[in-house]
N, CA, C and O atoms as a MOPAC input file, in Angstrom:
PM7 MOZYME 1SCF
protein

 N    175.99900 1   159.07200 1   160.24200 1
 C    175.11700 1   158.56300 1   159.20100 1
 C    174.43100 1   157.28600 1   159.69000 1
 O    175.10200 1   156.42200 1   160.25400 1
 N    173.15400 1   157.14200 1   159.50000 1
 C    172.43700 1   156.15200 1   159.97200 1
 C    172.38100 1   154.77700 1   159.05600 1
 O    171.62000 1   154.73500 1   158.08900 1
 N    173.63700 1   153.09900 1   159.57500 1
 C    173.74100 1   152.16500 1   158.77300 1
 C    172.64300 1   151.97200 1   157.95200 1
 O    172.65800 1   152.00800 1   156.72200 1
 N    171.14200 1   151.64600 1   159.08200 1
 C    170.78300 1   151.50300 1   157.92700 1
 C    169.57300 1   151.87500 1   156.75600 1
 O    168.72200 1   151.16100 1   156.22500 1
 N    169.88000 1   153.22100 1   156.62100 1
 C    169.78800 1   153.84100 1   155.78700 1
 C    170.95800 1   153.10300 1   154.99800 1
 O    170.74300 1   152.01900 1   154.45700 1
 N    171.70500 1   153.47600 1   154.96900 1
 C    172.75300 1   153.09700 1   154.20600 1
 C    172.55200 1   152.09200 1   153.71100 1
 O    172.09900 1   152.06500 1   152.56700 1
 N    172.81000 1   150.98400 1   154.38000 1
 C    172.39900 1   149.63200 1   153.65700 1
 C    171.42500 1   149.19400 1   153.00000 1
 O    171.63200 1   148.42600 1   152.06000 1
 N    170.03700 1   149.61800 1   153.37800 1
 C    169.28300 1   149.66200 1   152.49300 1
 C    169.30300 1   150.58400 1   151.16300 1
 O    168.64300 1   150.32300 1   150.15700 1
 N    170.11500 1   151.64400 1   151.30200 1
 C    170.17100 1   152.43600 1   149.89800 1
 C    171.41000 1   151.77600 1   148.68600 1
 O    171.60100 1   152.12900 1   147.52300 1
 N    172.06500 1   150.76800 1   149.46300 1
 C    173.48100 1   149.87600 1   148.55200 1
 C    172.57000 1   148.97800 1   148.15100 1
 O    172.66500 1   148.48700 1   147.02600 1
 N    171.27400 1   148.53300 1   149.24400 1
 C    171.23500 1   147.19100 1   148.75600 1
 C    170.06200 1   147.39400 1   147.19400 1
 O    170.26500 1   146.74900 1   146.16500 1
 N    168.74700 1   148.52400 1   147.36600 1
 C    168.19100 1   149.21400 1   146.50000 1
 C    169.02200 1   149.04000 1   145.16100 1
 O    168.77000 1   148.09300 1   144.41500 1
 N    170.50300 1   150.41200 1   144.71300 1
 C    171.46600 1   150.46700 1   143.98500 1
 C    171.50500 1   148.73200 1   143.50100 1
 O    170.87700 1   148.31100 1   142.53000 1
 N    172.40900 1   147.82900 1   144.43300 1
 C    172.69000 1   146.84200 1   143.30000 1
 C    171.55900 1   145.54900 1   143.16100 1
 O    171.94100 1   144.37900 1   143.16200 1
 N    169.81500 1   146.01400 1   143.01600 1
 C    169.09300 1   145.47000 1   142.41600 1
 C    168.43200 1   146.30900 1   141.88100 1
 O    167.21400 1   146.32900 1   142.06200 1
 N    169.19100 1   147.41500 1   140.91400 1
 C    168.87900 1   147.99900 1   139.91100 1
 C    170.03200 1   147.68700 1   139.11200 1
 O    169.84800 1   147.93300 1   137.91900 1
 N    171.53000 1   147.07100 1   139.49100 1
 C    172.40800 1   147.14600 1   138.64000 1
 C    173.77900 1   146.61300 1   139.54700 1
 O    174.71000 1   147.19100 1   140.10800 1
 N    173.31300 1   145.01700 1   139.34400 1
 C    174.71600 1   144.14200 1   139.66300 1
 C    175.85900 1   144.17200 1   139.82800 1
 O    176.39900 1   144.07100 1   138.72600 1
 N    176.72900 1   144.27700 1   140.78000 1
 C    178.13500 1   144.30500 1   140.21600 1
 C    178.72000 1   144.98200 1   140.51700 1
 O    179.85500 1   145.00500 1   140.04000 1
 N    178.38500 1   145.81800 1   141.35400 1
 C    178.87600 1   147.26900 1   141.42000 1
 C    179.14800 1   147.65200 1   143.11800 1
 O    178.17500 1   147.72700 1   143.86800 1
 N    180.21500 1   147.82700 1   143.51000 1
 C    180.86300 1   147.92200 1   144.58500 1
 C    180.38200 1   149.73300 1   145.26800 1
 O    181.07400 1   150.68700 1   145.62300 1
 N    178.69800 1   149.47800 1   145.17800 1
 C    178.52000 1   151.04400 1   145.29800 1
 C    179.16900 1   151.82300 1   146.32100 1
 O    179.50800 1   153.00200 1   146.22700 1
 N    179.37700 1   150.69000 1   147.77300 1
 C    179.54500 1   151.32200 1   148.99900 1
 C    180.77200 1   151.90000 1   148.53100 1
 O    180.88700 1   152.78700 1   149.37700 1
 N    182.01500 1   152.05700 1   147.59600 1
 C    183.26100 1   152.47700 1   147.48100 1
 C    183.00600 1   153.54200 1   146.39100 1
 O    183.84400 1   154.44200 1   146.42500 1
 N    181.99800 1   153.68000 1   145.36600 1
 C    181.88400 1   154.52400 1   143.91400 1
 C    181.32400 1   155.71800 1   144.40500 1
 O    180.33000 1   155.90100 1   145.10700 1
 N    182.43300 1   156.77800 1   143.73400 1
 C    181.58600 1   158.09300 1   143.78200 1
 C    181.25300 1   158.88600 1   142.65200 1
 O    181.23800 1   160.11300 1   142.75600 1
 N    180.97000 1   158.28200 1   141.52300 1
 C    180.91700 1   158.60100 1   140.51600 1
 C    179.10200 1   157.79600 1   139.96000 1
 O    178.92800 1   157.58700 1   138.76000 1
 N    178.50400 1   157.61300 1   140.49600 1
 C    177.17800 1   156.83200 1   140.07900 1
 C    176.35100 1   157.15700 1   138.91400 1
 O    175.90900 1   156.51900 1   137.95800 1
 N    176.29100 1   158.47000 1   139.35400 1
 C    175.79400 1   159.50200 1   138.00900 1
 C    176.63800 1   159.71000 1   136.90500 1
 O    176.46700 1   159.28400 1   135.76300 1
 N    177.88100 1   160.63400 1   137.48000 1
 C    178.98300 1   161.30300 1   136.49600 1
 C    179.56800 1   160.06300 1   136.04500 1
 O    180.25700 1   160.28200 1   135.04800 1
 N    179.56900 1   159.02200 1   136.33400 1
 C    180.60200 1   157.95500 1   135.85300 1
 C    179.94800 1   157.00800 1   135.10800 1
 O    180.70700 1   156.16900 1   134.62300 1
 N    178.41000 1   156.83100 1   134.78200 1
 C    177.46400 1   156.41800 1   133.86800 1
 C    177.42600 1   155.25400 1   134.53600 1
 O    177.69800 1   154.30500 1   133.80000 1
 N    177.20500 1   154.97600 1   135.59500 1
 C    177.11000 1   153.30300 1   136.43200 1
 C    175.70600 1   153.38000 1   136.03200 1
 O    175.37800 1   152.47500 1   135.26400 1
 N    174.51500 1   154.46000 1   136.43400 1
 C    173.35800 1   154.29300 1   135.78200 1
 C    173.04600 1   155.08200 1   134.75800 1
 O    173.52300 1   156.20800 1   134.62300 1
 N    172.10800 1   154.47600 1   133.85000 1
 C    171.71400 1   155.82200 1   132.81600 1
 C    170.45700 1   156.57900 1   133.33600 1
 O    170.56600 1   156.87700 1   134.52500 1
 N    169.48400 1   156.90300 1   132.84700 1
 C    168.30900 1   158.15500 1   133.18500 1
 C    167.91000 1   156.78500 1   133.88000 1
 O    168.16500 1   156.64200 1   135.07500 1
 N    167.24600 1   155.70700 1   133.10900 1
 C    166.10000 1   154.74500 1   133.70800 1
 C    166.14800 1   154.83000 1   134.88600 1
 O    165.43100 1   155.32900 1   135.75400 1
 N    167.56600 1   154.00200 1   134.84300 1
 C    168.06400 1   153.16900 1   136.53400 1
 C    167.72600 1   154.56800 1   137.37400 1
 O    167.32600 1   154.60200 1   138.53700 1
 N    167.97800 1   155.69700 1   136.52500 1
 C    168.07800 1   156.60500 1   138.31600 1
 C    166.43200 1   156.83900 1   138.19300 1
 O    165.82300 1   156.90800 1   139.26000 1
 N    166.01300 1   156.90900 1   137.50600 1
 C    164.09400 1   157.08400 1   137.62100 1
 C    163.65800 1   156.11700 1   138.77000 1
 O    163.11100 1   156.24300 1   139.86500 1
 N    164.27600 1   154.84100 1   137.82400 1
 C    163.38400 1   153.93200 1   139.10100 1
 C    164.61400 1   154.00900 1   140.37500 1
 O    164.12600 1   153.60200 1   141.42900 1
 N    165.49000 1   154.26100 1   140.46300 1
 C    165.62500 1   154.35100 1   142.29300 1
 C    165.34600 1   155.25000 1   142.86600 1
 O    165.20300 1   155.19200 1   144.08800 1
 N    165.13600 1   156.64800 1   142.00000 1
 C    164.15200 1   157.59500 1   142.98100 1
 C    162.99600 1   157.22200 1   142.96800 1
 O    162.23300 1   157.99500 1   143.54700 1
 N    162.47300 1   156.19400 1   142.46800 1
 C    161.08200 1   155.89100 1   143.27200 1
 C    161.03200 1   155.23300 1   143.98300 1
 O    160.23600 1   155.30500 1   144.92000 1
 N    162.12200 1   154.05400 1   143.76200 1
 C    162.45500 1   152.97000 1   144.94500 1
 C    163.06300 1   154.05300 1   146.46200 1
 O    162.72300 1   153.88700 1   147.63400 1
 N    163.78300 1   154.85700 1   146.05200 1
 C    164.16900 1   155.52700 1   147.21400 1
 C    162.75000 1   156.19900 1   148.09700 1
 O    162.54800 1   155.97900 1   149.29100 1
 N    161.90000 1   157.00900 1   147.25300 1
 C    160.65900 1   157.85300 1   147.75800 1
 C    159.81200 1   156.62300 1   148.81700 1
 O    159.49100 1   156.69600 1   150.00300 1
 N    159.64400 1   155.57600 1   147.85700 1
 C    158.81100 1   154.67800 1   148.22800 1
 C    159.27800 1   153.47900 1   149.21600 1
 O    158.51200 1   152.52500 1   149.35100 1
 N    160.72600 1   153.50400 1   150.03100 1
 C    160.99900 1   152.78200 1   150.87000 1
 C    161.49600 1   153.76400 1   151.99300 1
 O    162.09400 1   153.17400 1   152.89300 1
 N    161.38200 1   155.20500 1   152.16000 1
 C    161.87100 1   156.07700 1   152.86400 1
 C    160.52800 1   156.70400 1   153.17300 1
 O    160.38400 1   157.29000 1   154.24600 1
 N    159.72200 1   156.63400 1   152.46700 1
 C    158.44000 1   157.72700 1   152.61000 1
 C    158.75400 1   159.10900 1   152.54500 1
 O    158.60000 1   159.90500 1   153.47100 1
 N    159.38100 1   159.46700 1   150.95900 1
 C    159.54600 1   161.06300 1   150.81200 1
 C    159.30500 1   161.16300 1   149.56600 1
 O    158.85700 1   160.32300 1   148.78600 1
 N    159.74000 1   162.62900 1   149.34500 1
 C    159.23500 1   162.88900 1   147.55600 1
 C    160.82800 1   163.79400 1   147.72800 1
 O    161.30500 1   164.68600 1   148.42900 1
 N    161.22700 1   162.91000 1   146.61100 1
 C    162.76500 1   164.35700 1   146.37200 1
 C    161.65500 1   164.99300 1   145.27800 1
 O    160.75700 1   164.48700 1   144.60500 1
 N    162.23100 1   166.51800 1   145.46100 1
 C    161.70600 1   167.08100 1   144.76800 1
 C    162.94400 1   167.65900 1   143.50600 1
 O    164.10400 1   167.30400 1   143.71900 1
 N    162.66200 1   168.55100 1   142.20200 1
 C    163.06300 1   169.21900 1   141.41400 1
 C    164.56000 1   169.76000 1   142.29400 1
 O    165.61500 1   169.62400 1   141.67400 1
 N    164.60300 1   170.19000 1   143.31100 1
 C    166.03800 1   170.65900 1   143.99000 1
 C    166.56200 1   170.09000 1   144.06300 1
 O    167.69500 1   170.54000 1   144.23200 1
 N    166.47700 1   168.63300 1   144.04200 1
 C    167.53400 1   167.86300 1   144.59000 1
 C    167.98800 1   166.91300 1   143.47400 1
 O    168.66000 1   165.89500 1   143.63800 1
 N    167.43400 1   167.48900 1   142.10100 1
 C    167.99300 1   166.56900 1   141.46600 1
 C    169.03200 1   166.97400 1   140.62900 1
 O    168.85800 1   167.20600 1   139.43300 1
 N    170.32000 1   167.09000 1   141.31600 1
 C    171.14900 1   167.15700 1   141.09200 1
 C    172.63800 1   166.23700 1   140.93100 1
 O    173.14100 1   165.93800 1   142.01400 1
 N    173.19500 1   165.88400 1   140.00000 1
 C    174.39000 1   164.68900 1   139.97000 1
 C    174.88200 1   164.56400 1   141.33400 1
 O    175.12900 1   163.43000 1   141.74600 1
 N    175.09500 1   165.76600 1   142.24000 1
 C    176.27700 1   165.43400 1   143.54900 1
 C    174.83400 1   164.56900 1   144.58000 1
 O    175.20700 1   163.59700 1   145.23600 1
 N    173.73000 1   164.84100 1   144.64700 1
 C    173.09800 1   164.07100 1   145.27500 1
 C    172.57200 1   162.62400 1   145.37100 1
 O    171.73900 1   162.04100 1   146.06600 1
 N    173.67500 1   162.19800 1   144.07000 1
 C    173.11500 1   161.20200 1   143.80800 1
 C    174.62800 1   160.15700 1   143.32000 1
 O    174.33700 1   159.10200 1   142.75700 1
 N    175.80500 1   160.38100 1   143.48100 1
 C    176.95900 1   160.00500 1   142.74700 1
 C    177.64200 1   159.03400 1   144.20400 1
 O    178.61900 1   158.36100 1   143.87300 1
 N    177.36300 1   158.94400 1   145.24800 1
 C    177.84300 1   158.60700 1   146.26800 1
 C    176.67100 1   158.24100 1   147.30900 1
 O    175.68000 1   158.93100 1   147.54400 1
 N    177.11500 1   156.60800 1   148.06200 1
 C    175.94200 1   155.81800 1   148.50800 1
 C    175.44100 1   157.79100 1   149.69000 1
 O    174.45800 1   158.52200 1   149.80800 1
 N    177.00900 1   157.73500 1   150.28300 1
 C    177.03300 1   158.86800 1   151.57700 1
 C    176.06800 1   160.35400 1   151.10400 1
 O    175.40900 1   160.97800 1   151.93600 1
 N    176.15700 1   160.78000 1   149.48500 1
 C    175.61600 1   161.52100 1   149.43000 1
 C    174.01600 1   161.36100 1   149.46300 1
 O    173.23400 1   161.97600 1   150.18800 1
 N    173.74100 1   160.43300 1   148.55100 1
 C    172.28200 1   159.47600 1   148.53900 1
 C    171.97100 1   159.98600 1   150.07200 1
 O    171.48300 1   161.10000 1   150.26500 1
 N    172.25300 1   159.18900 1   151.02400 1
 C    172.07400 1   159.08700 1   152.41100 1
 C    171.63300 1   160.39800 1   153.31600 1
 O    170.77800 1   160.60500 1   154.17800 1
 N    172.72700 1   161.22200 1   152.62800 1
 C    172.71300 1   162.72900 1   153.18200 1
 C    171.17600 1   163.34100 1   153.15000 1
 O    170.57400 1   163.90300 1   154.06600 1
 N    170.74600 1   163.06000 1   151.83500 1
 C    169.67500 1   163.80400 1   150.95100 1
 C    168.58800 1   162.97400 1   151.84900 1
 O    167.76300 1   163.62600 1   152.49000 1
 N    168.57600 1   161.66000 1   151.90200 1
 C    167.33900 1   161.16400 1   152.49700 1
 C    167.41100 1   161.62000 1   153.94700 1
 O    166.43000 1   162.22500 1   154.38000 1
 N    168.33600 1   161.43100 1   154.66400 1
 C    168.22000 1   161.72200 1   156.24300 1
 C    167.73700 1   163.46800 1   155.83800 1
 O    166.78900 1   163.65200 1   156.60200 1
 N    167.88800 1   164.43800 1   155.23800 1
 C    167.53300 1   165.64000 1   155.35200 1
 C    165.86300 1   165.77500 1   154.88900 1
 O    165.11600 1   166.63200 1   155.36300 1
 N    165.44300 1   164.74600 1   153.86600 1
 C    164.29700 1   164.97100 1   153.43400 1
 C    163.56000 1   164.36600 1   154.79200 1
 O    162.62400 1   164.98800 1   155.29500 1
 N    164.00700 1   163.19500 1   155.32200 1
 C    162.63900 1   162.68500 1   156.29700 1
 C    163.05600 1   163.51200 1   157.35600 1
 O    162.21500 1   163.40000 1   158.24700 1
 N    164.15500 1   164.46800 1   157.76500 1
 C    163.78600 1   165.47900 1   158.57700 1
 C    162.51500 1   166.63800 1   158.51100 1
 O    161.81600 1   167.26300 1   159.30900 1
 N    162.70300 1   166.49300 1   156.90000 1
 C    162.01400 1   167.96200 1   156.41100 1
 C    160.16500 1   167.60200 1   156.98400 1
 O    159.28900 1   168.44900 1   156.81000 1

């Protein structure tokens, strides 16, 4: 997994929402750390600091509940 990707996707996460020990949570979605908003605006913060578009497929809770899964999804989209 590429750091930093990573780090930039923790650091994104906690300036949408303080406090939060994302690099360890795997529950982001399922565990209500964000509600709809927060995840609206970090998929745009994500699109718009990665240069991609997630699309309708990928919006799914497991793609989004874990920094590693986050990560997964972007390294596959800027492959795509």
């Amino acid at each position: 997994m590429n750091n930093a990707i990573k780090d930039k996707v923790i650091e994104i996460l906690s300036s949408i929402k303080s406090g939060v020990d994302f690099a360890n949570e795997d529950q982001i979605v399922t565990g209500g750390i964000l509600d709809s908003i927060d995840i609206t605006e970090f998929i745009t913060a994500l699109e718009e600091e990665f240069d991609i578009e997630i699309g309708m497929e990928y919006m799914e809770n497991e793609n989004f509940d874990s920094v590693d899964a986050i990560c997964e999804m972007v390294e596959e989209l800027q492959e795509a």
